[in-house]
Backbone as a printed PyTorch tensor [residue, N CA C, xyz], in Angstrom:
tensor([[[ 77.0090, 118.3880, 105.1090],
         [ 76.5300, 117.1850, 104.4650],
         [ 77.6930, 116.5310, 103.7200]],

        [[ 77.8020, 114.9820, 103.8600],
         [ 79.2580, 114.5650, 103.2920],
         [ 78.9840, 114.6480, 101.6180]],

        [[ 80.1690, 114.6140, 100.9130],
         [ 80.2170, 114.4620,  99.3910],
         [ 80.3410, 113.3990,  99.1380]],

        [[ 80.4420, 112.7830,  98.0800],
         [ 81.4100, 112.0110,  97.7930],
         [ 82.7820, 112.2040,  96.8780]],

        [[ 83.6750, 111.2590,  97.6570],
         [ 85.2380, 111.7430,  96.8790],
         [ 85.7700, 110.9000,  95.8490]],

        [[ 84.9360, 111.3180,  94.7060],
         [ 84.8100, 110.5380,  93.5050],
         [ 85.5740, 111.3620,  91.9930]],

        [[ 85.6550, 112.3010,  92.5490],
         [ 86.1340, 113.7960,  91.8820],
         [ 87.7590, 114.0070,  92.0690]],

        [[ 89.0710, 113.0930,  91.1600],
         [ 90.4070, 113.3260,  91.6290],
         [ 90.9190, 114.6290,  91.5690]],

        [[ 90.3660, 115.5820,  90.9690],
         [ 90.8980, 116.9140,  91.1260],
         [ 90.2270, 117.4690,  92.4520]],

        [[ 89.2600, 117.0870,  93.0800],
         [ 88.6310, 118.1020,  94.2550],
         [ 89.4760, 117.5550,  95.2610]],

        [[ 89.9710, 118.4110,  96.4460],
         [ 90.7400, 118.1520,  98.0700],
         [ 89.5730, 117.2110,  98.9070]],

        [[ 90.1340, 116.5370,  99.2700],
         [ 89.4200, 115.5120, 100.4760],
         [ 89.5940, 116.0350, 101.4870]],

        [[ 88.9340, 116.1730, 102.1170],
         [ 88.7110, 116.5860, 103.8140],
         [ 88.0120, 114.9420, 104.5600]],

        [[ 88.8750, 114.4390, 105.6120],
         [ 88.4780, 113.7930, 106.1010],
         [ 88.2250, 114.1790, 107.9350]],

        [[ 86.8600, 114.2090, 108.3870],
         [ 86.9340, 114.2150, 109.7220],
         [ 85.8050, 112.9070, 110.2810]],

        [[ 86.4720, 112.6150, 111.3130],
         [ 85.9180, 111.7110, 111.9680],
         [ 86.2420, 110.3330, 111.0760]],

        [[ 84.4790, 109.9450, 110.6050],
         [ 84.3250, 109.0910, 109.9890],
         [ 83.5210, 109.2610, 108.3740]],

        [[ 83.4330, 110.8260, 108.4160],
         [ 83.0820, 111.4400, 107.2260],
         [ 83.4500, 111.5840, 106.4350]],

        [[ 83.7390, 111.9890, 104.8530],
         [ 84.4610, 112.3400, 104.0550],
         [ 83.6930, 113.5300, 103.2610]],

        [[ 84.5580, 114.3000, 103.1160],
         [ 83.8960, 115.5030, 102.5350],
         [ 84.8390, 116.1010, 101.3400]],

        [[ 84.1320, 116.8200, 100.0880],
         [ 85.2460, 117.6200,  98.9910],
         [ 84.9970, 119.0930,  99.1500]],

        [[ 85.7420, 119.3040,  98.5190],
         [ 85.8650, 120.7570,  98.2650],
         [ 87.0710, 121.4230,  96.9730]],

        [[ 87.0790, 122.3780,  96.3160],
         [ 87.3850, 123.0450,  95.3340],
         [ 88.5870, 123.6430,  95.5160]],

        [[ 89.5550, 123.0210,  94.9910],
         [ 90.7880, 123.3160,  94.4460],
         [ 91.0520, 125.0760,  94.9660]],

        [[ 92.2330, 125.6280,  95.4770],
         [ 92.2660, 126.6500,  95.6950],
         [ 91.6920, 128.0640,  96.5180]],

        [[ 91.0960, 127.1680,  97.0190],
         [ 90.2090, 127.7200,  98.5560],
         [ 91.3010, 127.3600,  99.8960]],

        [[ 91.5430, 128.0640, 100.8790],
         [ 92.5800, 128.0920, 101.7260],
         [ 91.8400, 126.7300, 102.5430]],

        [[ 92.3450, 126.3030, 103.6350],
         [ 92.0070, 125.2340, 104.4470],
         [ 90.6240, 125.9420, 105.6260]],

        [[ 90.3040, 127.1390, 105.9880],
         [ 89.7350, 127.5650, 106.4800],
         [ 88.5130, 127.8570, 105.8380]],

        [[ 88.1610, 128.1460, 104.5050],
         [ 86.8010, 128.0900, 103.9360],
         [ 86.3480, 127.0030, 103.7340]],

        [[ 87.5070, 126.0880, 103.2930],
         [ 86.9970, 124.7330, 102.9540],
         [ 85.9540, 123.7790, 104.4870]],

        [[ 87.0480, 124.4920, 105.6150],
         [ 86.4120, 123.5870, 106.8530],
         [ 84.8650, 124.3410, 107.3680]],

        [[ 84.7720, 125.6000, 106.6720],
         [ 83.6450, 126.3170, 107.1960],
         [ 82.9500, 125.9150, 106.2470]],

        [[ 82.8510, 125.8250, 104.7360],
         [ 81.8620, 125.0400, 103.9310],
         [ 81.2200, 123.8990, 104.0910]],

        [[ 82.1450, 123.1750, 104.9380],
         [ 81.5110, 121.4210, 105.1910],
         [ 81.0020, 121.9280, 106.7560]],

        [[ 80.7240, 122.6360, 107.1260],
         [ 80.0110, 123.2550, 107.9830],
         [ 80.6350, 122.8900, 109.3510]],

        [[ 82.1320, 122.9640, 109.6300],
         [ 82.6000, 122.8000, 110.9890],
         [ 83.3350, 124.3700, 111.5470]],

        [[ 83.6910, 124.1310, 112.7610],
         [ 84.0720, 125.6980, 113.0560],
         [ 85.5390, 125.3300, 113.1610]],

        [[ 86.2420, 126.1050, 112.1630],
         [ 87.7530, 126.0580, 111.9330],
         [ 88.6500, 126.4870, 113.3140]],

        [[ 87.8240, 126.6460, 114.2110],
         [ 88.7800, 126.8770, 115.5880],
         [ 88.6400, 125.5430, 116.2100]],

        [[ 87.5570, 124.7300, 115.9190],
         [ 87.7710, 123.5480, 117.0640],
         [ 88.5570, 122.5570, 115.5650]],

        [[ 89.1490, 122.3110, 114.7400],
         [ 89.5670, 121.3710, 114.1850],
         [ 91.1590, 121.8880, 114.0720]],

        [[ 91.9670, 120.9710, 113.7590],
         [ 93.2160, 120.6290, 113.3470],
         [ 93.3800, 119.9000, 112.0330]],

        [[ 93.9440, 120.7440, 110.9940],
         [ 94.4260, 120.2930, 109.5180],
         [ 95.9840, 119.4650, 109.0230]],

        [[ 95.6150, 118.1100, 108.8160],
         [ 96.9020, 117.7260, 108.7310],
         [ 96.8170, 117.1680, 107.1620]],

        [[ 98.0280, 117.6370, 106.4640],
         [ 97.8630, 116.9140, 104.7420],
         [ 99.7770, 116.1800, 104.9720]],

        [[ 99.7500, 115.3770, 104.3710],
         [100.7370, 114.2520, 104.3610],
         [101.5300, 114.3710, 105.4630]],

        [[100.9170, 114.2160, 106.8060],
         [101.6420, 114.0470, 108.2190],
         [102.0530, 115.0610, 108.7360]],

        [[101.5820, 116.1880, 107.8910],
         [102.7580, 117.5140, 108.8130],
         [100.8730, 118.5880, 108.5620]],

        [[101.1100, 119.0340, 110.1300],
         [100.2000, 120.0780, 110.6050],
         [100.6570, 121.3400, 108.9890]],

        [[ 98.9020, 121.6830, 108.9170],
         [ 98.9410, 122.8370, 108.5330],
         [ 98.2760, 124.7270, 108.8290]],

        [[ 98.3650, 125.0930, 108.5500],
         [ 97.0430, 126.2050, 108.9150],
         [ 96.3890, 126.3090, 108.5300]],

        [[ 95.3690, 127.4620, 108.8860],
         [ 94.0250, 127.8790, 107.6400],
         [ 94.0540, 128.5870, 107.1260]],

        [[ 95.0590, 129.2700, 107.1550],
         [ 95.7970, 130.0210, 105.4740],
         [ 96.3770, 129.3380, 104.2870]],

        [[ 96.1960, 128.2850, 104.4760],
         [ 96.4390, 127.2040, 103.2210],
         [ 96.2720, 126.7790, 102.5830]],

        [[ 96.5960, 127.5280, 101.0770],
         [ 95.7030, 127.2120,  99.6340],
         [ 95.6290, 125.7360,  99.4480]],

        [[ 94.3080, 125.1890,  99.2980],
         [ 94.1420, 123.7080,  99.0530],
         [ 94.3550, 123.6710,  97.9190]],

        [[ 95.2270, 122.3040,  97.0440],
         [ 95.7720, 122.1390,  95.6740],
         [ 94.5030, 120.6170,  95.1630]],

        [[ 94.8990, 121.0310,  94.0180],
         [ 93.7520, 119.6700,  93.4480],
         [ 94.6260, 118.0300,  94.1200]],

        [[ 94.0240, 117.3640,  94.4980],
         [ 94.4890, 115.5990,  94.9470],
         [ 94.5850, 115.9830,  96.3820]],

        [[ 94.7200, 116.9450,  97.0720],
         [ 94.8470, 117.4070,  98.5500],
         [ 94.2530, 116.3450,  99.4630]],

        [[ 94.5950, 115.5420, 100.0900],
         [ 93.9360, 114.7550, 101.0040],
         [ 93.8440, 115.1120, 102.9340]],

        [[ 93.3190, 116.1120, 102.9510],
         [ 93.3320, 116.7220, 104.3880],
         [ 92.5430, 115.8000, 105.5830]],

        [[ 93.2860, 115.6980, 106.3620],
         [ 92.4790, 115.1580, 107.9100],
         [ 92.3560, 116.0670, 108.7470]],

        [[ 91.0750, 115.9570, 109.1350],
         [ 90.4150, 117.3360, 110.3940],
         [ 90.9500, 116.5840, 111.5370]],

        [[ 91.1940, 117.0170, 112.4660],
         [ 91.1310, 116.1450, 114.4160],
         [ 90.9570, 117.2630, 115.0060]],

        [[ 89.9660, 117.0390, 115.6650],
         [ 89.2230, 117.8060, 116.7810],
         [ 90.0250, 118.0830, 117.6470]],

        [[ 90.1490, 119.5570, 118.2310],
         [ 90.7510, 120.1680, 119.5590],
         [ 90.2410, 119.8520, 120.4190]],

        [[ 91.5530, 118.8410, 121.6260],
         [ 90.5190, 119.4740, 123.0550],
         [ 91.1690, 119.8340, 123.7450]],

        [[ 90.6510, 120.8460, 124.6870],
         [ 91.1140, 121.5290, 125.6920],
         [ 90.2240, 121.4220, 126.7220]],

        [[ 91.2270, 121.7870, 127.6470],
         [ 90.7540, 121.4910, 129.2130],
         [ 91.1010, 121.8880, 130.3340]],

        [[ 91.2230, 121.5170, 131.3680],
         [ 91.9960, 122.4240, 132.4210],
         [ 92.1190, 121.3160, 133.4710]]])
């Protein structure tokens, strides 16, 4: 369910056309499983450079999800 990102200390997660928060100091992988997506089909990018989901989210964090695709 989206939040709103009204809160300058909480990380922004943006996917799609959604916007979602989440709590300071949670890695990038709980945060994407809390807003209820599966952290294997998304891609985490915070100021232009790819990250992982071992990645402590900091307060002002502005993250973009993009969906994996694969194919053959």
């Amino acid at each position: 369910m989206p939040q709103p990102a009204d809160n300058p200390s909480a990380v922004t997660l943006t996917y799609r056309r959604e916007t979602f928060t989440a709590r300071p100091g949670m890695t990038v992988r709980k945060a994407v499983e809390q807003i209820g997506l599966n952290p294997e089909s998304v891609l985490a990018v915070r100021d232009g450079q790819l990250i992982t989901d071992e990645v402590v989210l900091e307060s002002g964090d502005r993250v973009k999800l993009v969906a994996t695709i694969s194919g053959g």
